[in-house]
C-alpha positions as CSV (number, residue, x, y, z in Angstrom):
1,X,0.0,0.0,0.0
2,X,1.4,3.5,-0.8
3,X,2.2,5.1,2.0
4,X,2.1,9.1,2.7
5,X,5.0,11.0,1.8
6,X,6.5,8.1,-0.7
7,X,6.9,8.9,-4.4
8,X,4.8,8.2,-6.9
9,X,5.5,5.2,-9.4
10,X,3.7,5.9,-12.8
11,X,1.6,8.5,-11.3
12,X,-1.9,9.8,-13.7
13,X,-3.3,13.0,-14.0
14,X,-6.7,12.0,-11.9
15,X,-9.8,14.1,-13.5
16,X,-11.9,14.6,-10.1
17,X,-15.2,16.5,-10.0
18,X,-15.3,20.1,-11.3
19,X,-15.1,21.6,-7.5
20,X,-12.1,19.5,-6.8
21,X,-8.3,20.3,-7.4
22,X,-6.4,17.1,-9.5
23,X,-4.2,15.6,-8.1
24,X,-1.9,12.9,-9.3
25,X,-3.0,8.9,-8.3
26,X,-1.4,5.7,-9.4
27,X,-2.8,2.6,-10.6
28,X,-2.3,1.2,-6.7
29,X,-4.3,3.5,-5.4
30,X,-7.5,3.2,-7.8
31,X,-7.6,-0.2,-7.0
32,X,-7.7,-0.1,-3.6
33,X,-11.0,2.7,-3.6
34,X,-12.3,0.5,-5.9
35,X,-12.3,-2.5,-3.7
36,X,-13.3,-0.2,-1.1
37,X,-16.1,1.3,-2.4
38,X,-17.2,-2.4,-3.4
39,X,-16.5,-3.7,0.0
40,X,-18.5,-0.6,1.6
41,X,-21.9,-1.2,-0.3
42,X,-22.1,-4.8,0.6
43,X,-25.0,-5.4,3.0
44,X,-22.0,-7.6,4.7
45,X,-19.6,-4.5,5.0
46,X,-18.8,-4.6,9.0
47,X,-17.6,-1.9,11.8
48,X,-14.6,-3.3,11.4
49,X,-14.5,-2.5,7.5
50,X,-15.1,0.8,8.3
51,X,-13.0,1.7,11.2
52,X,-10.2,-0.1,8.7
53,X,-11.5,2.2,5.7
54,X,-10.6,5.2,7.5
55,X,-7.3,4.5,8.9
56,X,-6.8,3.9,4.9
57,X,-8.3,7.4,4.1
58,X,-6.2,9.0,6.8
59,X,-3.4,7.1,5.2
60,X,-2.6,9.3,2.1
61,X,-4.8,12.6,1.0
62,X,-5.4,11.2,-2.3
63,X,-7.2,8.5,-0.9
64,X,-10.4,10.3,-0.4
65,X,-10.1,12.2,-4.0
66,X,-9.7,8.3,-5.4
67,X,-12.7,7.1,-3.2
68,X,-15.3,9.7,-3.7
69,X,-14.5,9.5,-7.7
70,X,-15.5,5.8,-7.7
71,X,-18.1,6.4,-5.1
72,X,-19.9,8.7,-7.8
73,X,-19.6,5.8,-10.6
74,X,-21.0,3.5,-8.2
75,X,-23.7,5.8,-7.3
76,X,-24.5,6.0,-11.2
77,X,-25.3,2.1,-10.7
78,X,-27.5,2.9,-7.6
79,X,-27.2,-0.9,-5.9
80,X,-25.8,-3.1,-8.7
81,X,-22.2,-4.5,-7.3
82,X,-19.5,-4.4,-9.7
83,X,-16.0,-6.1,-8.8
84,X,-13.4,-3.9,-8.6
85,X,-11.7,-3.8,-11.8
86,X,-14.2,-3.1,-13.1
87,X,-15.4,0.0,-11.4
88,X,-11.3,1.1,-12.2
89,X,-12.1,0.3,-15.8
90,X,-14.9,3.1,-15.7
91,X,-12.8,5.9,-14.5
92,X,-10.2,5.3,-17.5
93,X,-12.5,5.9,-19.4
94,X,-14.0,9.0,-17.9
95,X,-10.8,10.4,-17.9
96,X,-9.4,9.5,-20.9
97,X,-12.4,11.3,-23.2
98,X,-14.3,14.7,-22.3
99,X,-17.9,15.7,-23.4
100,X,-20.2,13.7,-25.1
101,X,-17.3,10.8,-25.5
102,X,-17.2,10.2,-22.1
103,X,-20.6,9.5,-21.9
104,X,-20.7,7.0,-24.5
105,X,-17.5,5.2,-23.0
106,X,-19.3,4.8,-19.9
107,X,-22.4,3.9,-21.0
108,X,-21.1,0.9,-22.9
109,X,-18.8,0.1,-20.4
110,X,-21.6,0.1,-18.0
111,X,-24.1,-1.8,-20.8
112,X,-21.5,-4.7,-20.6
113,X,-21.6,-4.9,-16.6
114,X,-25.8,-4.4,-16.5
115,X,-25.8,-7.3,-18.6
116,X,-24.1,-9.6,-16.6
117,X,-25.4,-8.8,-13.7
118,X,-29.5,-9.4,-15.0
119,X,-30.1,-5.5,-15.2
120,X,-31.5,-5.7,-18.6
121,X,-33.0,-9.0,-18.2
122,X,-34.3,-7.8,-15.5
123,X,-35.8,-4.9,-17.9
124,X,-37.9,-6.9,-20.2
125,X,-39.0,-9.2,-18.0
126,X,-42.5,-9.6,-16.2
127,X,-41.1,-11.0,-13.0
128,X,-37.7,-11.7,-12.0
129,X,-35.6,-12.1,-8.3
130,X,-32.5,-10.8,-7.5
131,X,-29.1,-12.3,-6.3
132,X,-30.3,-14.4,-3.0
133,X,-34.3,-13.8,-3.6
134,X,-36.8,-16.8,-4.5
135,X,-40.2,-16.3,-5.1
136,X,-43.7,-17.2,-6.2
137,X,-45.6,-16.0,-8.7
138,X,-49.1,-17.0,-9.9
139,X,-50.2,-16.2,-13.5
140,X,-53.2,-15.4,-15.0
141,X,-54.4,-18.9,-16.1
142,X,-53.9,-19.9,-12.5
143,X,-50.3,-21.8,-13.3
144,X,-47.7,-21.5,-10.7
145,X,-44.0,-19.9,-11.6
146,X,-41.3,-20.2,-8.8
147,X,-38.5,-18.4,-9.4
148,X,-35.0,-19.2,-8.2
149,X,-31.8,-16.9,-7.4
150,X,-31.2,-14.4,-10.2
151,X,-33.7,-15.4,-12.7
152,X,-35.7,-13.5,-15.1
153,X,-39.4,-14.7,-17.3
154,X,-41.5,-13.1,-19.7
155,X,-45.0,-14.1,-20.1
156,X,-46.3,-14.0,-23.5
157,X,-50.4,-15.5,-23.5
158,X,-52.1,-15.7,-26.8
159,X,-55.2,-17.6,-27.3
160,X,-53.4,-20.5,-29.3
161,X,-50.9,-21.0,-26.6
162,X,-48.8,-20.1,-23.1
163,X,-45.2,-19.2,-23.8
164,X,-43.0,-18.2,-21.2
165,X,-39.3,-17.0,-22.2
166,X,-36.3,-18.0,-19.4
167,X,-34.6,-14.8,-19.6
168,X,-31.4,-16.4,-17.3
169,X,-31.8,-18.6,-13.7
170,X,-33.9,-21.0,-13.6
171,X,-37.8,-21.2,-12.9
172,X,-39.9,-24.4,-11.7
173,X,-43.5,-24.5,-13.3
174,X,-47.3,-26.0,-11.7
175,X,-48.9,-25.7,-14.8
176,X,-52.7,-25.5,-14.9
177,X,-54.3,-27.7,-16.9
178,X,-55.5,-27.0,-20.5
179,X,-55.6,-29.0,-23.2
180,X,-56.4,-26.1,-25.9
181,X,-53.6,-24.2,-24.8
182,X,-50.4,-25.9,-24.3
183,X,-47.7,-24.3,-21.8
184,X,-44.4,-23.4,-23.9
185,X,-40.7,-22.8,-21.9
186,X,-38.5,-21.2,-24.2
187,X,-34.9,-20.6,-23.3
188,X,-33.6,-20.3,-26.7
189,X,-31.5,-23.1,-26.4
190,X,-33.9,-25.5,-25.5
191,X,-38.0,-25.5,-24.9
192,X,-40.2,-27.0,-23.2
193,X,-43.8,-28.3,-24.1
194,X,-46.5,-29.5,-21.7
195,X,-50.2,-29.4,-21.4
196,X,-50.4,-29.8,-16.9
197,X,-47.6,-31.1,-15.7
198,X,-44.6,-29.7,-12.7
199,X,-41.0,-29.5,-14.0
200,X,-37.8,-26.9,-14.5
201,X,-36.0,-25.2,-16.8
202,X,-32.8,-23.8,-15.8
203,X,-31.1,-21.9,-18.5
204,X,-27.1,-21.8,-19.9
205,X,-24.7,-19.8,-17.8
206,X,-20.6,-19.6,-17.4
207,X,-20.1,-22.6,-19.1
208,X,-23.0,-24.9,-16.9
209,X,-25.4,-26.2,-19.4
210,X,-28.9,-25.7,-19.5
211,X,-31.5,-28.4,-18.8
212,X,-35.1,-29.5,-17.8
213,X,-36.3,-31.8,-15.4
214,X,-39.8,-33.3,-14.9
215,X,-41.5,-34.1,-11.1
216,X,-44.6,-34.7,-12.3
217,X,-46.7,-35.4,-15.9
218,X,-45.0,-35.5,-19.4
219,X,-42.8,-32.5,-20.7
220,X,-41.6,-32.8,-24.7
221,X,-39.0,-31.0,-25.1
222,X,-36.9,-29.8,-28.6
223,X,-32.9,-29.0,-28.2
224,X,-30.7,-28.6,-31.6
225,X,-32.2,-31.2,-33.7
226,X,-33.5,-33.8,-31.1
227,X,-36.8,-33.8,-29.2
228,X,-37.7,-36.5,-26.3
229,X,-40.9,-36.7,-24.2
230,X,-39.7,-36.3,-20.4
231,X,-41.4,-38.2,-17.8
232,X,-41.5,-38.1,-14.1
233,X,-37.6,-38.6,-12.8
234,X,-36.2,-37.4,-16.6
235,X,-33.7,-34.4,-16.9
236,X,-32.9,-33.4,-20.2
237,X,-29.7,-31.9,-20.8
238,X,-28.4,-29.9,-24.6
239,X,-24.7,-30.9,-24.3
240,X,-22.0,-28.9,-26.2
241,X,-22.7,-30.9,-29.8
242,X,-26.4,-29.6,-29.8
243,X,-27.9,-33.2,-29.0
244,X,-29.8,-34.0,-26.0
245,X,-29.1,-36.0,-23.4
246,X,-31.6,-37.9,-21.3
247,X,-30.9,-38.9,-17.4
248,X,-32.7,-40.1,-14.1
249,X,-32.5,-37.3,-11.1
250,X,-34.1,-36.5,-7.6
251,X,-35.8,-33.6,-9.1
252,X,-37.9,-32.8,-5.7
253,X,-34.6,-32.9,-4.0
254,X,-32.5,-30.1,-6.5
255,X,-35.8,-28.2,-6.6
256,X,-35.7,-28.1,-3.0
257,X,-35.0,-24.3,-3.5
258,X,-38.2,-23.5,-4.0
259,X,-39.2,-24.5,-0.2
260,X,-35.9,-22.3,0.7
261,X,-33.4,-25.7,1.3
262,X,-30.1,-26.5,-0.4
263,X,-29.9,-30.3,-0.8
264,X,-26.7,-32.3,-1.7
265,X,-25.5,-35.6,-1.9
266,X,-22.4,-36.5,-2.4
267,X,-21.9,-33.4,-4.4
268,X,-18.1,-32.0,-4.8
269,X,-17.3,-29.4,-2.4
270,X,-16.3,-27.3,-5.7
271,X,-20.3,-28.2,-6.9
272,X,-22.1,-27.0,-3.7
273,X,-19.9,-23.8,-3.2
274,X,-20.9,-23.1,-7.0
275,X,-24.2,-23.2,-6.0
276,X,-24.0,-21.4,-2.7
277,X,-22.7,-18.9,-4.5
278,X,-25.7,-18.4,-6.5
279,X,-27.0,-16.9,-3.5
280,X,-24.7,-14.3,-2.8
281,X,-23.1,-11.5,-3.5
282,X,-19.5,-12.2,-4.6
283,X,-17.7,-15.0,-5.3
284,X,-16.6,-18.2,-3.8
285,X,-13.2,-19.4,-4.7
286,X,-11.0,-22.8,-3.7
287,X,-7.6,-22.6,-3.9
288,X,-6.7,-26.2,-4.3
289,X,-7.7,-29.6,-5.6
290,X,-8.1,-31.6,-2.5
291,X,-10.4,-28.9,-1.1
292,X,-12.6,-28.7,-4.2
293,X,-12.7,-32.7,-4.3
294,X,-14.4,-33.4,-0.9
295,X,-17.6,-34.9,-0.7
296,X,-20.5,-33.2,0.9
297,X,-24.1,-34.3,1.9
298,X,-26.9,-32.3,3.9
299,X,-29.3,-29.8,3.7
300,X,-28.5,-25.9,3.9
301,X,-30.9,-22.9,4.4
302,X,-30.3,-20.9,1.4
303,X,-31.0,-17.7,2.9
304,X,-27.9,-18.1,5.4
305,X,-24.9,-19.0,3.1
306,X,-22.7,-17.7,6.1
307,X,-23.6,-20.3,8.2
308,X,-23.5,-22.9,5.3
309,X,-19.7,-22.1,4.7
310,X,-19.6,-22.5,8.7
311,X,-20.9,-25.6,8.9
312,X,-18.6,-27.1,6.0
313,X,-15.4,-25.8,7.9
314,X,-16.2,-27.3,11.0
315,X,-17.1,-30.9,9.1
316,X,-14.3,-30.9,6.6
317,X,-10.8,-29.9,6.9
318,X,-11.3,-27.0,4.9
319,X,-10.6,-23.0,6.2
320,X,-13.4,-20.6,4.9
321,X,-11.7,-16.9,4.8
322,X,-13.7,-14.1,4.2
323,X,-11.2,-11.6,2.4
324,X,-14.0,-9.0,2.3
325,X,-17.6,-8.6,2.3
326,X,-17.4,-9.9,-1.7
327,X,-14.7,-12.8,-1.8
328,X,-14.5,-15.8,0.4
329,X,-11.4,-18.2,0.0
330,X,-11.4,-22.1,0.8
331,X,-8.2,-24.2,1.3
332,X,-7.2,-27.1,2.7
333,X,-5.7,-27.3,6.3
């Protein structure tokens, strides 16, 4: 950390807010008010956090000119977190362009980061949760919608037909019955037809693959140029050739969600942190193999991932470190 009174090593003009005086800050310093400002506006920031982040303002005078120029960026975003980096990647480019070209830079910069975090899913949809939210919703024909972590529908009802579109998450359906107008789940990748039935869709995302997965009734479903009919006990997976693939599954048991439990099974330790992740802000990262490979079975509230990562320290010899509000590490001890 650059202390007060060293030199500066590859020092920038910083372009603070018309009432402030510049001042010159290096690339170390922007990153650290980034990860402050990230750490700050996590609803797990501590006292602790703060009595730290302002022995590190008292530290150096351009660390409150570095903070409250990312703290207006962020403020832009209103409650959307954005990792670090990225937040420095923003004031590049609203210093490196004036006028009407620094608008644009951040605005696309910003387009890229709303994306992947569901903002403009979250914009055309009818109903969607956020990071850590699942919910219920009940549609006009009386069908049931339950929507996991971070997911996003739109409903779109025509006389001929119900078609729902999985925006991104994953979404478990009741479906009323009615034989005139079948109940469509569209993904893009893959869909799902049924007439009354209960089943899942759960679309594409970092490299997991989509799939759909029947508790109840008969779901025919199309992916790339293969359909099936599902039955009770069926997933249906599109694999990375575009051909469906067709196994058996506890599908009341990985749906558990919807009744706010985490169920596992013999799962990797590297699979269920994946998925508590899904519930938080931030990410969950193991640092080595043996950790990743341990075996886990039980049942987690997802609404206390804390506690989850708690209970798997004190049953496997894994150490959980929370580096901030936003990253947690797991090793091996």
């Amino acid at each position: 950390m650059v202390q007060a009174g060293q030199p500066r090593i590859d020092g920038t003009r910083w372009a603070g807010m018309a009432d402030r005086s510049s001042h010159h800050v290096d690339d170390r310093i922007a990153e650290e008010a980034a990860g402050w400002v990230a750490r700050l506006q996590s609803s797990d920031a501590t006292e602790q956090d703060r009595r730290e982040f302002q022995l590190w303002l008292e530290r150096d005078p351009d660390h409150q000119a570095a903070y409250d120029e990312f703290k207006d960026l962020w403020s832009d975003l209103k409650d959307v977190p954005i990792p670090s980096n990225r937040l420095k990647k923003l004031r590049m480019s609203r210093r490196a362009v004036v006028g009407n070209v620094i608008a644009i830079g951040v605005i696309t910069v910003l387009s890229v980061t709303l994306y992947r975090m569901g903002f403009l899913d979250r914009m055309r949809a009818d109903h969607y949760t956020v990071v850590g939210e699942v919910r219920s919703i009940t549609l006009a024909d009386g069908s049931r919608v339950d929507l996991n972590t971070d997911s996003a529908i739109a409903v779109h009802y025509s006389p001929a037909e119900r078609r729902i579109k999985l925006l991104r998450g994953e979404a478990f359906f009741d479906v009323a019955r009615n034989p005139e107008r079948p109940f469509v789940v569209d993904d893009t990748a893959l869909k799902a037809r049924a007439v009354g039935t209960q089943y899942g869709v759960r679309t594409a995302f970092d490299g997991s693959l989509g799939d759909v997965r029947v508790e109840e009734g008969r779901v025919e479903v199309t992916g790339g140029r293969d359909r099936a009919v599902l039955e009770a006990g069926d997933v249906a997976t599109l694999n990375t050739e575009g051909r469906l693939v067709l196994t058996k599954a506890d599908v009341a048991g990985e749906t558990a969600w919807r009744s706010g439990k985490l169920v596992f099974s013999g799962q990797s330790l590297r699979d269920v942190l994946a998925t508590l992740e899904r519930y938080r802000r931030g990410r969950i990262v193991v640092l080595d193999g043996a950790a990743a490979e341990q075996r886990v079975s039980g049942i987690f509230d997802l609404n206390d991932t804390d506690h989850a990562l708690r209970v798997l320290q004190e049953s496997l010899p894994v150490s959980v470190t929370h580096l901030t509000g936003l990253m947690v590490v797991v090793r091996s001890r």
